[in-house]
Backbone of each chain as ProteinMPNN parsed JSONL, in Angstrom:
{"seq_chain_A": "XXXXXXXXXXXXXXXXXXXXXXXXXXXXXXXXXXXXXXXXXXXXXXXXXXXXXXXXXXXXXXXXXXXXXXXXXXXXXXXXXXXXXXXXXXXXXXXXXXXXXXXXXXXXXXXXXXXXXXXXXXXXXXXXXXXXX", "coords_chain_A": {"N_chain_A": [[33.96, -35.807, -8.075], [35.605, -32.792, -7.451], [33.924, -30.625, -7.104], [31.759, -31.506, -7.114], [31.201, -31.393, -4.03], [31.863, -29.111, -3.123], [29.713, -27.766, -4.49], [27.661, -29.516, -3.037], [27.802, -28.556, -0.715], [27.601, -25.872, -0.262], [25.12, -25.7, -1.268], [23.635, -27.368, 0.773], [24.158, -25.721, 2.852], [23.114, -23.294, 2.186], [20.368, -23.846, 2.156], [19.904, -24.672, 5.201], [21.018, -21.834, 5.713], [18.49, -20.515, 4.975], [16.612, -21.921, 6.727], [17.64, -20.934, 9.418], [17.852, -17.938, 8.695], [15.112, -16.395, 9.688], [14.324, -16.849, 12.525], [16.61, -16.546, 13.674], [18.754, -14.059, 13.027], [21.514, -13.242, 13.479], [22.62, -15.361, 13.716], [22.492, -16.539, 11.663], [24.085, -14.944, 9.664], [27.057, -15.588, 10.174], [26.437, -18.254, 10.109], [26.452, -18.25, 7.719], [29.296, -17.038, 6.848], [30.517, -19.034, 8.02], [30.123, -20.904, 6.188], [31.508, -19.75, 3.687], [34.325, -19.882, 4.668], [34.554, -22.551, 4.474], [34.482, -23.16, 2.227], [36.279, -21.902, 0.79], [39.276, -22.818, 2.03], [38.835, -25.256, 0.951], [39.493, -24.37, -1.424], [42.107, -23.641, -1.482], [44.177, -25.209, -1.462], [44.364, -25.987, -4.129], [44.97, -23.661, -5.097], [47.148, -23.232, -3.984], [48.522, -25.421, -5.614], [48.551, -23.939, -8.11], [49.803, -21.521, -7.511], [52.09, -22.833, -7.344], [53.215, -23.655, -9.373], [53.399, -21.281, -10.9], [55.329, -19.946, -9.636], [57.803, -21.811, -10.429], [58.089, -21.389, -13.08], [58.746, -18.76, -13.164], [60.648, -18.717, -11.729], [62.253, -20.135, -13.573], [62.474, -18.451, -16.002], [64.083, -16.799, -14.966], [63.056, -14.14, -13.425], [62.557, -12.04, -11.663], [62.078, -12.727, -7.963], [60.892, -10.921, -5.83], [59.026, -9.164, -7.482], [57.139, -11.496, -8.016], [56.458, -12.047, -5.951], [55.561, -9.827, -4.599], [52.898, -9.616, -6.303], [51.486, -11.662, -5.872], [51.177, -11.441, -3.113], [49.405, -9.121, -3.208], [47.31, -9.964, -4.503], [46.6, -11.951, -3.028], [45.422, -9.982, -0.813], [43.911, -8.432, -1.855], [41.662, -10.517, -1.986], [41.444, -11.352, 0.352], [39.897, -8.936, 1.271], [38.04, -8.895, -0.035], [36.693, -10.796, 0.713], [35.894, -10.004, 3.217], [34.472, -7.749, 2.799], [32.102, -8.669, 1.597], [30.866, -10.4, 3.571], [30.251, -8.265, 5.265], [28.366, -7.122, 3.384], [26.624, -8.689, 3.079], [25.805, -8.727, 5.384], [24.379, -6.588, 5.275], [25.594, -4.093, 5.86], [26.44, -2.261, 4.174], [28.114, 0.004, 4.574], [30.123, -0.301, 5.697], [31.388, -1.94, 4.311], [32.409, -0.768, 2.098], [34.387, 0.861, 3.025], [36.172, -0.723, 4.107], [37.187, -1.856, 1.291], [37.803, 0.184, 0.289], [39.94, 0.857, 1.94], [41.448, -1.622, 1.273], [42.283, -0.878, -1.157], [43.893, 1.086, -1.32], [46.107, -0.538, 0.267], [46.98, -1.969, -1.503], [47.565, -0.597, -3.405], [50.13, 0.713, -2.269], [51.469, -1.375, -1.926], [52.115, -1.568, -4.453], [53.649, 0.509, -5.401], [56.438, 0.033, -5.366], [56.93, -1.361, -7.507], [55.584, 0.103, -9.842], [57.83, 2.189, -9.442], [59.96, 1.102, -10.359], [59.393, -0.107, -12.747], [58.796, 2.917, -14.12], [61.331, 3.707, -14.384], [63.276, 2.043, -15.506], [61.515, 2.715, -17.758], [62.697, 5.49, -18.503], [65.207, 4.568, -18.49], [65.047, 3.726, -21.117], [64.349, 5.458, -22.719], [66.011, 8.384, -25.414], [69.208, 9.819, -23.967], [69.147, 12.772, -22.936], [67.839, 13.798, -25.441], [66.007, 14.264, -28.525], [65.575, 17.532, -31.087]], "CA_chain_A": [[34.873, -34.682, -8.365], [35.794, -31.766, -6.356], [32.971, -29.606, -7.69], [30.178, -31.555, -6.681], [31.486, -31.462, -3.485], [31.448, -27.631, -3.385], [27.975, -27.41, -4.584], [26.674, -29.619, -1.969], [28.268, -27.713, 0.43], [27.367, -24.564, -0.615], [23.433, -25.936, -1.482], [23.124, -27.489, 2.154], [24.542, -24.28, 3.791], [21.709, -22.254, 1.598], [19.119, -24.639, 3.146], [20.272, -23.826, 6.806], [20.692, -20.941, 6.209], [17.241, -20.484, 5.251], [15.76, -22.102, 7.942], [18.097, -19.879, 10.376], [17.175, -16.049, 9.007], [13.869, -16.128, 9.947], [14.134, -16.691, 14.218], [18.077, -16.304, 14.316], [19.464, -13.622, 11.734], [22.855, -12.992, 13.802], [23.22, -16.934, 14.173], [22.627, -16.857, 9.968], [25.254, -14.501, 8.884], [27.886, -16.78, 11.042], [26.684, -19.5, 9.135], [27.445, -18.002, 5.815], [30.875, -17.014, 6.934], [31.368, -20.584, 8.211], [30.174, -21.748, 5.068], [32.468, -19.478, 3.211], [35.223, -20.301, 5.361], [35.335, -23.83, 4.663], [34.727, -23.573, 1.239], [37.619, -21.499, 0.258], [40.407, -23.751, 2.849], [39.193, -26.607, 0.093], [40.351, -24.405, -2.812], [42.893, -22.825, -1.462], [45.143, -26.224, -1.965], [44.45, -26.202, -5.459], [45.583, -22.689, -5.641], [48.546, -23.27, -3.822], [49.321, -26.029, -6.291], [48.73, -23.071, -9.076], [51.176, -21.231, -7.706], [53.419, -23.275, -6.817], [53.665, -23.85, -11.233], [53.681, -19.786, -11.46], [56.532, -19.691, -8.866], [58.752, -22.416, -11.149], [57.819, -20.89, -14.313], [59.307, -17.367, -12.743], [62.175, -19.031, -11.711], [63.447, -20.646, -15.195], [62.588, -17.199, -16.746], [64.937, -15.627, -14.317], [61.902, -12.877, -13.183], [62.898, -10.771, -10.104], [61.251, -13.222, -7.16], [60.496, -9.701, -5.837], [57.784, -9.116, -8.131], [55.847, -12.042, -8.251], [55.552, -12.409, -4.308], [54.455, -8.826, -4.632], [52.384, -9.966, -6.915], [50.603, -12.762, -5.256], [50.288, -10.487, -1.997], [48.113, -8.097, -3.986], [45.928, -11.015, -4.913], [45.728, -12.193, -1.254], [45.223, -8.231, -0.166], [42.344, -8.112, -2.866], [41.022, -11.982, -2.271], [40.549, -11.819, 2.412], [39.182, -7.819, 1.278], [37.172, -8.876, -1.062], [35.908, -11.786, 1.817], [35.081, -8.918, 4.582], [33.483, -6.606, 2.334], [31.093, -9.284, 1.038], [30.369, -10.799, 4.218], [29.401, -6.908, 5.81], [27.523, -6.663, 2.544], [25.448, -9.734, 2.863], [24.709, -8.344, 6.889], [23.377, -5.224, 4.987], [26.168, -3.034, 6.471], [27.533, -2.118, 2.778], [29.128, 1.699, 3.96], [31.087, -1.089, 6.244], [31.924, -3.158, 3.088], [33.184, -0.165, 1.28], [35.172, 1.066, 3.728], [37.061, -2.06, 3.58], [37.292, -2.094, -0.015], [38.224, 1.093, -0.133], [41.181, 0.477, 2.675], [42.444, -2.75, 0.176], [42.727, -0.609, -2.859], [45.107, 2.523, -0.818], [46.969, -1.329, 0.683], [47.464, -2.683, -2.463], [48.366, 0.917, -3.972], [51.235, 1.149, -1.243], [52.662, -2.458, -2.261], [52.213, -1.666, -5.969], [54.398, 1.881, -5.542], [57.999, 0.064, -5.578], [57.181, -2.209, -8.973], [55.745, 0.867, -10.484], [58.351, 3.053, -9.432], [61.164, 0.13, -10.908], [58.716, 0.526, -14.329], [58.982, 4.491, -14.637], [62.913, 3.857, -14.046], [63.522, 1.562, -16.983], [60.957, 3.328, -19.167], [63.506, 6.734, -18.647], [66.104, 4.349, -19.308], [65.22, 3.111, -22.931], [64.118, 7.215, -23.76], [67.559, 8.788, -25.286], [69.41, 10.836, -23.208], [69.177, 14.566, -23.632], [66.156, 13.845, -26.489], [66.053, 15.144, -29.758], [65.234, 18.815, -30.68]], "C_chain_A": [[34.671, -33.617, -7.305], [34.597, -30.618, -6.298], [31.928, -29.948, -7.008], [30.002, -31.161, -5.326], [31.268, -29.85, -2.826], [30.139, -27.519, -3.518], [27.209, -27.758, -3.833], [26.992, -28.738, -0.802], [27.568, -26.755, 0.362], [25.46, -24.936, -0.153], [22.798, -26.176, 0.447], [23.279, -26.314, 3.096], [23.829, -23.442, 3.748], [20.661, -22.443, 2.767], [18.758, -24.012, 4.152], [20.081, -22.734, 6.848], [18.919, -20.047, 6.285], [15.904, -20.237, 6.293], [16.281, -21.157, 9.235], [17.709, -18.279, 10.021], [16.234, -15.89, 9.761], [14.409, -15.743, 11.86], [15.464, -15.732, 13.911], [18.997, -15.233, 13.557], [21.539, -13.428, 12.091], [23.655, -14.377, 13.478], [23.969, -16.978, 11.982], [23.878, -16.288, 8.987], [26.555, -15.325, 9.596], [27.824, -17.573, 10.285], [27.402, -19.205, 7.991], [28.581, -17.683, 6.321], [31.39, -17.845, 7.171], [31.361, -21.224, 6.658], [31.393, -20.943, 4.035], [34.011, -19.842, 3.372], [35.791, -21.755, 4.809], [35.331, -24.029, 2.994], [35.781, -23.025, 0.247], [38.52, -22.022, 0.822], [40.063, -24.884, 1.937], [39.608, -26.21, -0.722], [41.348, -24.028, -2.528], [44.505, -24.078, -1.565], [45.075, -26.588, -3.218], [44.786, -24.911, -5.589], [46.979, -22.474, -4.807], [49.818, -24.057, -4.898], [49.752, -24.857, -7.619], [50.023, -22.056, -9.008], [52.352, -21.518, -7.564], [54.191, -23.464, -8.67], [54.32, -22.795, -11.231], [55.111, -19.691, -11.022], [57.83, -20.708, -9.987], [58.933, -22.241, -12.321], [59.176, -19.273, -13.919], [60.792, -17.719, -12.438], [63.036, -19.66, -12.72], [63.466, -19.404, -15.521], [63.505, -16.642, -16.133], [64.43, -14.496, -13.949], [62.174, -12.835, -12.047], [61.865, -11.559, -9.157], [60.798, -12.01, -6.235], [58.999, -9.535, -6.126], [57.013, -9.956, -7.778], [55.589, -12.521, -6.411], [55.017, -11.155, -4.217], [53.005, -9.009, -5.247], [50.757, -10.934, -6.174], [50.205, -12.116, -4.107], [49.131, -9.298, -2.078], [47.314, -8.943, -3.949], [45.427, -11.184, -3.869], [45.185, -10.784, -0.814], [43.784, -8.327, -0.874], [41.09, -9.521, -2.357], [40.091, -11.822, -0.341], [39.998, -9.476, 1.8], [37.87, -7.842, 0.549], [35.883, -10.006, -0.225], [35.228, -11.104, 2.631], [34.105, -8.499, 3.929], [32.547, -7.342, 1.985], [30.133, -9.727, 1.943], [29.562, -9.755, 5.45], [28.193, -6.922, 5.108], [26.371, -7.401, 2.754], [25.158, -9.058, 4.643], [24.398, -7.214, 6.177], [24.217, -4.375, 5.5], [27.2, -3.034, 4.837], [27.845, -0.782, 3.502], [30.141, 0.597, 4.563], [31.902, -1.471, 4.977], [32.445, -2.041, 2.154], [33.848, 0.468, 1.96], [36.3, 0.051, 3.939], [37.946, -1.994, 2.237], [38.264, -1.263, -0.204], [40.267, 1.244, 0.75], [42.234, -0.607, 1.817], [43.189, -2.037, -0.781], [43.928, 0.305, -2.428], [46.423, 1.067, -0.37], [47.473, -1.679, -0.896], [47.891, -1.592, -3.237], [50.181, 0.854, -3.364], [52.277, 0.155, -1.94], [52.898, -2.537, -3.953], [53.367, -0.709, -6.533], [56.167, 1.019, -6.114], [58.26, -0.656, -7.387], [56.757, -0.777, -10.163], [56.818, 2.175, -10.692], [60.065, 2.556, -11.113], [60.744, 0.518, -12.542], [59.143, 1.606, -15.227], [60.577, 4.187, -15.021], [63.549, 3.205, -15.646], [62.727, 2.467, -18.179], [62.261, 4.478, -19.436], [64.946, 6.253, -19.216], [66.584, 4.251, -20.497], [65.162, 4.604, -23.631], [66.029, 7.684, -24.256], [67.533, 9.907, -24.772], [69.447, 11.819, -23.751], [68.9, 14.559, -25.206], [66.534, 14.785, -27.415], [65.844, 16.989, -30.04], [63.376, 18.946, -30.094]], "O_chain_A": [[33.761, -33.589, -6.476], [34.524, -29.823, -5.361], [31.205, -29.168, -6.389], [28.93, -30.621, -5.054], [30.374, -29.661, -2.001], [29.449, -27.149, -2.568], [26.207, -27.099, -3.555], [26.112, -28.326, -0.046], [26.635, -26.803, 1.163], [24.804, -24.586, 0.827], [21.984, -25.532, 1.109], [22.495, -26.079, 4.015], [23.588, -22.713, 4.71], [20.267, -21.771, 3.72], [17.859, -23.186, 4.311], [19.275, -22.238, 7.635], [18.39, -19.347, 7.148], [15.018, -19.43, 6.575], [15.443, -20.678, 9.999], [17.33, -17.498, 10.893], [16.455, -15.128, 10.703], [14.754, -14.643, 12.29], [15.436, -14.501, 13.897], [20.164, -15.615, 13.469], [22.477, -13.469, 11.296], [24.825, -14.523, 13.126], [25.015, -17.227, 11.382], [24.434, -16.816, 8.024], [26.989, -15.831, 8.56], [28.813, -17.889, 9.625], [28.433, -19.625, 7.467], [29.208, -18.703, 6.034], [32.573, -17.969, 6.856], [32.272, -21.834, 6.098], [32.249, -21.718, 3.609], [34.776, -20.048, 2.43], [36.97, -22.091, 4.704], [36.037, -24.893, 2.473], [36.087, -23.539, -0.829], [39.385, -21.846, -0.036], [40.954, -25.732, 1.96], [40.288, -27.007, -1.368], [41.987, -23.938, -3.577], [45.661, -23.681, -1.715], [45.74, -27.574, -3.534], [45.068, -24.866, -6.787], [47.759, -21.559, -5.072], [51.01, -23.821, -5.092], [50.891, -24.8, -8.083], [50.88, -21.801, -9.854], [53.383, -20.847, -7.608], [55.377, -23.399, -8.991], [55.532, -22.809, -11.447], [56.009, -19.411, -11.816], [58.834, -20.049, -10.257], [59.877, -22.824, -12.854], [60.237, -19.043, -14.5], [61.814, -17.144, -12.814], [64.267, -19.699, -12.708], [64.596, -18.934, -15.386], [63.972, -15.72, -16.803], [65.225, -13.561, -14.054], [61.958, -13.83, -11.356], [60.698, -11.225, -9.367], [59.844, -12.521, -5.648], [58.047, -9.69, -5.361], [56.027, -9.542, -7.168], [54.681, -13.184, -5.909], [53.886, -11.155, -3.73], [52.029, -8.543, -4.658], [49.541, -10.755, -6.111], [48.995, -12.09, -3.88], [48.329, -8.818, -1.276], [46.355, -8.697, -3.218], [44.294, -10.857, -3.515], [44.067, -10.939, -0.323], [42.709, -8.275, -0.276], [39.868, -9.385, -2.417], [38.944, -12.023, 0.056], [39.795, -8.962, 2.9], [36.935, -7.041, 0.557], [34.671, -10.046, -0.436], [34.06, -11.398, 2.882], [32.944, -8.734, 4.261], [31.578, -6.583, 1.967], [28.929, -9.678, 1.694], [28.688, -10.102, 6.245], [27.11, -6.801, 5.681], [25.246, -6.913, 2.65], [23.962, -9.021, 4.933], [23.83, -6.564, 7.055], [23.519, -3.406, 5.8], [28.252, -3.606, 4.553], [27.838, -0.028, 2.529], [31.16, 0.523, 3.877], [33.094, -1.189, 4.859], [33.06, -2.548, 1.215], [34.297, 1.214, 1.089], [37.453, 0.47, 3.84], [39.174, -2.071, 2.197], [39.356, -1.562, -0.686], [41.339, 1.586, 0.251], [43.455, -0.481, 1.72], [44.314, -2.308, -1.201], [44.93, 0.296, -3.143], [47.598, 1.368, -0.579], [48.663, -1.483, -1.14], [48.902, -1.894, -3.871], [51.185, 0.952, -4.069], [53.392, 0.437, -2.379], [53.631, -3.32, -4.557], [53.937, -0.858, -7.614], [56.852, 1.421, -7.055], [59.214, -0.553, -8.158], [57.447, -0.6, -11.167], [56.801, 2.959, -11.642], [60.67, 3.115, -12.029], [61.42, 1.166, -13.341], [59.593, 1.576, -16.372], [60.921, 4.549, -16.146], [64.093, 3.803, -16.574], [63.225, 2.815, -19.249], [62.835, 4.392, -20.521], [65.688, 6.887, -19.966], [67.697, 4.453, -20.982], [65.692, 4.925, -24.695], [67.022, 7.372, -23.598], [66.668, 10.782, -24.795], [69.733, 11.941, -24.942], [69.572, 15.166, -26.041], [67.182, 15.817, -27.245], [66.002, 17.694, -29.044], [62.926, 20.023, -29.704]]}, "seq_chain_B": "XXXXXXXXXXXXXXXXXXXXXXXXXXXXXXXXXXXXXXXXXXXXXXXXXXXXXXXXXXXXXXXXX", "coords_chain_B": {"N_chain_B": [[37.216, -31.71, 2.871], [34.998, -30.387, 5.628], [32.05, -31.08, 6.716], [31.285, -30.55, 9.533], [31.31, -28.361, 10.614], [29.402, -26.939, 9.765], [27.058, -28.047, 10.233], [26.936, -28.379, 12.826], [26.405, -25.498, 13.444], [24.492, -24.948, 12.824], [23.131, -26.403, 14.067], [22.952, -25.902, 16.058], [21.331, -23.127, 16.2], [19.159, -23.387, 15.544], [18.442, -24.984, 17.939], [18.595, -22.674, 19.583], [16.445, -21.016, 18.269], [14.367, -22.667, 19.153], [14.322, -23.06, 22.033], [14.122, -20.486, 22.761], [11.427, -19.321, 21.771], [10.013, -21.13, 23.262], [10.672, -20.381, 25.719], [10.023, -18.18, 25.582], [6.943, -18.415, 25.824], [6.795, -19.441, 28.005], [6.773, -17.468, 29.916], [9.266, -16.425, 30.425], [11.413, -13.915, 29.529], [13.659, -12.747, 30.118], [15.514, -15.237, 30.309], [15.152, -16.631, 28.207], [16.365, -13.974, 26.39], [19.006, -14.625, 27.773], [19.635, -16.94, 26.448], [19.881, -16.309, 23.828], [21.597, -14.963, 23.467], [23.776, -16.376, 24.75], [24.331, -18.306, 22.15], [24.668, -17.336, 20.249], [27.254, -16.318, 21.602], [28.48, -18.377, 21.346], [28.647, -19.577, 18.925], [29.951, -17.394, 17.581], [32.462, -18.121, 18.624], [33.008, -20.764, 17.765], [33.396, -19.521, 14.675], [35.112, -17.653, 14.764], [37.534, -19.341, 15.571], [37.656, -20.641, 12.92], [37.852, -18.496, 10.759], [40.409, -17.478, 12.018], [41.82, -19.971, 11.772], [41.683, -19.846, 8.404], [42.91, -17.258, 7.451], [45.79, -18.001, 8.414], [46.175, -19.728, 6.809], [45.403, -18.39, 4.447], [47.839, -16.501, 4.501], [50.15, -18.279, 4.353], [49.588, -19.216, 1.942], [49.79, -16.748, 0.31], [52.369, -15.816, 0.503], [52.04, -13.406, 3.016], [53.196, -12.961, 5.115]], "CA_chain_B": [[35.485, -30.832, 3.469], [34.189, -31.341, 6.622], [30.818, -30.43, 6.838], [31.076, -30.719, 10.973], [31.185, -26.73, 11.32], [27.605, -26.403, 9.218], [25.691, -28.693, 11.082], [26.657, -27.541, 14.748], [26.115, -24.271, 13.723], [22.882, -24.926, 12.088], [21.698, -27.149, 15.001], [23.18, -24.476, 17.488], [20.892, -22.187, 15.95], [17.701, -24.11, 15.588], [18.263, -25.095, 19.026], [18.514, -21.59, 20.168], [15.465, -20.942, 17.965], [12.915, -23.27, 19.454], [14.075, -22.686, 22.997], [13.871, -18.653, 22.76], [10.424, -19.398, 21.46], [9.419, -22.015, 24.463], [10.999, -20.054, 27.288], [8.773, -16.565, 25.63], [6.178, -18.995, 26.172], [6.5, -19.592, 29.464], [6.851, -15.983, 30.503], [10.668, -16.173, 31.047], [11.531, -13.389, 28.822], [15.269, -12.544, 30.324], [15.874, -16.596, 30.172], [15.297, -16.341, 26.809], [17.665, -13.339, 26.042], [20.436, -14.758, 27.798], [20.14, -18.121, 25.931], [19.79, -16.259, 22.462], [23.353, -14.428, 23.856], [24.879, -17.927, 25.171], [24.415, -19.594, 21.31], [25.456, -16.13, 19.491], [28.769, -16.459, 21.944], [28.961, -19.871, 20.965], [28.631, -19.934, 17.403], [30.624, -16.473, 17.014], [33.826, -18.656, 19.315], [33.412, -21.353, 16.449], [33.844, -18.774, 13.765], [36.411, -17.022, 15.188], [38.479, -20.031, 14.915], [37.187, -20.742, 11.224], [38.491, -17.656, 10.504], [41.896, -17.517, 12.038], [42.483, -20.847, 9.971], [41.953, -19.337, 6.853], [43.791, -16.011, 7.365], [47.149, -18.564, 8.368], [46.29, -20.38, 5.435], [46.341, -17.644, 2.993], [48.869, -16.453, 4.739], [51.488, -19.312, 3.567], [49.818, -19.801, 0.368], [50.052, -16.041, -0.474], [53.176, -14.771, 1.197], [51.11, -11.954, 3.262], [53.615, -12.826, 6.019]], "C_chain_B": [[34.602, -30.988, 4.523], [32.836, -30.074, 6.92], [30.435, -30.057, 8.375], [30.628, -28.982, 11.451], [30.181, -26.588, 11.463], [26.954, -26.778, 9.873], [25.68, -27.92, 12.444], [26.376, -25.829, 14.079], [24.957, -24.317, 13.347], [21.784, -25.553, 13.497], [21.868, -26.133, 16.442], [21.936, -23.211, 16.881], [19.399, -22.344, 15.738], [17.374, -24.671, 16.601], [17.805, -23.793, 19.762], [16.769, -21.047, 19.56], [14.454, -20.936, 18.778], [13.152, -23.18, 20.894], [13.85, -21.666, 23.35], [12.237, -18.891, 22.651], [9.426, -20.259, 23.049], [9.609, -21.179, 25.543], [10.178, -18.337, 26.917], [7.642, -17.142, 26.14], [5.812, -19.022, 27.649], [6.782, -18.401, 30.502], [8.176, -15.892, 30.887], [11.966, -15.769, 30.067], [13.517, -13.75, 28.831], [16.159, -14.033, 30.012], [16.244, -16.565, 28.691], [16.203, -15.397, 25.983], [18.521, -13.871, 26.482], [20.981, -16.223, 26.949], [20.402, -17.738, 24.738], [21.541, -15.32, 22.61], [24.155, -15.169, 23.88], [25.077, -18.167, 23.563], [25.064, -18.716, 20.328], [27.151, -16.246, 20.137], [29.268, -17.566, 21.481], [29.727, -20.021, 19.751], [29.742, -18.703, 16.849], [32.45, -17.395, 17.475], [34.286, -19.462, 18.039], [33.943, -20.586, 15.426], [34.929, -18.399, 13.696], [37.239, -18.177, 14.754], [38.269, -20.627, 13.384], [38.473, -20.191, 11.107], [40.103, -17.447, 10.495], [42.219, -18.667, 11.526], [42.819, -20.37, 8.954], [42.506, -18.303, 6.719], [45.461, -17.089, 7.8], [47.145, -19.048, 7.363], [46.549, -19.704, 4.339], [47.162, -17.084, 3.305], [50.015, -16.795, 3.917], [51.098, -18.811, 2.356], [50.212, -18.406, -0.577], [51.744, -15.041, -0.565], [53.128, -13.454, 1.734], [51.945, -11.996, 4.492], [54.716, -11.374, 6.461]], "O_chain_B": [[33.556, -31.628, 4.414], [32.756, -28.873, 7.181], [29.438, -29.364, 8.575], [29.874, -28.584, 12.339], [29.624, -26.263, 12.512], [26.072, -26.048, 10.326], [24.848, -27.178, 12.968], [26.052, -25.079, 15.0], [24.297, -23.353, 13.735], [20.609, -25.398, 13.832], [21.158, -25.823, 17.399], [21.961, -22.23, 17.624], [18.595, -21.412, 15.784], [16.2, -25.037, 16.671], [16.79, -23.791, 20.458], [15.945, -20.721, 20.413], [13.768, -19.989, 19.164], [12.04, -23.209, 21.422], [13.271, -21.629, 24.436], [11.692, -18.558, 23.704], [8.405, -19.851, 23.602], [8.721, -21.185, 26.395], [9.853, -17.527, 27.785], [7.127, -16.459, 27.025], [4.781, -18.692, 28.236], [6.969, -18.529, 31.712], [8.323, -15.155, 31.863], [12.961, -16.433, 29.775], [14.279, -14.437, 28.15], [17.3, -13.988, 29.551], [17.356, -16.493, 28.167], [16.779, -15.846, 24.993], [19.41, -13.855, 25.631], [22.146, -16.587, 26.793], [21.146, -18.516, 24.141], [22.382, -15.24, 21.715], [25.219, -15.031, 23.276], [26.292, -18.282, 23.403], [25.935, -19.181, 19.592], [28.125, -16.261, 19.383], [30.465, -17.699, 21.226], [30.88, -20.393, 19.531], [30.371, -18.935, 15.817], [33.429, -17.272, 16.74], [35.3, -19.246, 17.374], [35.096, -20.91, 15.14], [35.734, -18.655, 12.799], [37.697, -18.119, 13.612], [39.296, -21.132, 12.93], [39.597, -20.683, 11.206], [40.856, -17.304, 9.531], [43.06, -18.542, 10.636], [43.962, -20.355, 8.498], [42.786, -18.17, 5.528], [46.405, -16.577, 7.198], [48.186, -18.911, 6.721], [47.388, -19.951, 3.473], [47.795, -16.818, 2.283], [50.662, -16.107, 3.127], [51.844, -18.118, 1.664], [50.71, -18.49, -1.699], [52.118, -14.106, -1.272], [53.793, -12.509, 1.308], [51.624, -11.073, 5.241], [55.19, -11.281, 7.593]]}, "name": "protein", "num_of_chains": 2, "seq": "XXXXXXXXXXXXXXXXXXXXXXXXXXXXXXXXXXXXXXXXXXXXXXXXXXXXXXXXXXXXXXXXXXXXXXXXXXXXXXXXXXXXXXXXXXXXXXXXXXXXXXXXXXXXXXXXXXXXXXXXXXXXXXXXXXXXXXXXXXXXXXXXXXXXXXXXXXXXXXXXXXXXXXXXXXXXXXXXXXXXXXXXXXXXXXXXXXXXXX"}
């Protein structure tokens, strides 16, 4: 199964890296980003198949294709920010890794503004006009 | 899953290791920095293309285009 597959990966990459901190520490963080690298390009075809469901689900419902590619670009925005900042963090440069973080959340703010604006718009719609006493 | 990245980078780096260590040995300090520079350029070139893989990849899969 696909799992074990992952774990050895992951386990042998530990190993290495292991044996690489000690002399090589620049060589070692490299590794872990290779090893990260390859082990998200194996899931990332099982989460294409995921959305490829979400995406045909959205389209019987008739849901604004709008949204849910906004949607999914948040995730990616949050998912390669959430990759940097981890891989600063593990070199020990965390103000780096929140500086990052902190750059995702104002990106993903920006692309969130037009669905929340669409939100407010309908909410004002359902209120009745010129409101009770 | 190809494990091909891990190893060369692991044996690029355990190479660089034990020759940094041999060539301090033999009093040929600067030798030694420029090889522990050569395997850092090396191994960072590999990455680099890692990397730009997986940023085209989520690319597609997320629509970040």
């Amino acid at each position: 199964m696909e799992i074990l597959q992952v774990v050895g990966v992951g386990i042998i990459a530990t190993v290495l890296l292991v044996i690489i901190r000690k002399q090589r520490p620049e060589l070692a963080v490299q590794l872990s980003i290779a090893a990260g690298v390859i082990l998200f390009l194996f899931i990332l075809t099982k989460i294409s198949a995921i959305l490829q469901v979400l995406d045909d689900l959205a389209h019987q419902a008739q849901i604004n294709r709008y949204y849910l590619t906004t949607l999914l670009k948040i995730v990616g925005v949050a998912y390669i920010a959430e990759f940097g900042a981890q891989i600063c963090r593990d070199a020990g440069e965390s103000a780096i890794a929140s500086k990052v973080e902190l750059a995702a959340k104002i990106i993903v703010m920006v692309m969130a503004l037009p669905i929340i604006l669409a939100l407010i718009e309908t909410l004002i719609n359902l209120l009745p006009q010129g409101g009770g006493p | 899953m190809d494990m091909l990245e891990i190893f060369q980078i692991a044996g690029i780096g355990i190479f660089v290791a034990v020759f940094y260590s041999i060539l301090k040995e033999a009093k040929r300090e600067e030798l030694a920095q420029l090889l522990a520079i050569g395997g850092v350029a090396l191994v960072t070139l590999m990455v680099i293309r890692l990397i730009s893989e997986l940023f085209t990849e989520v690319k597609s899969v997320f629509f970040l285009y």
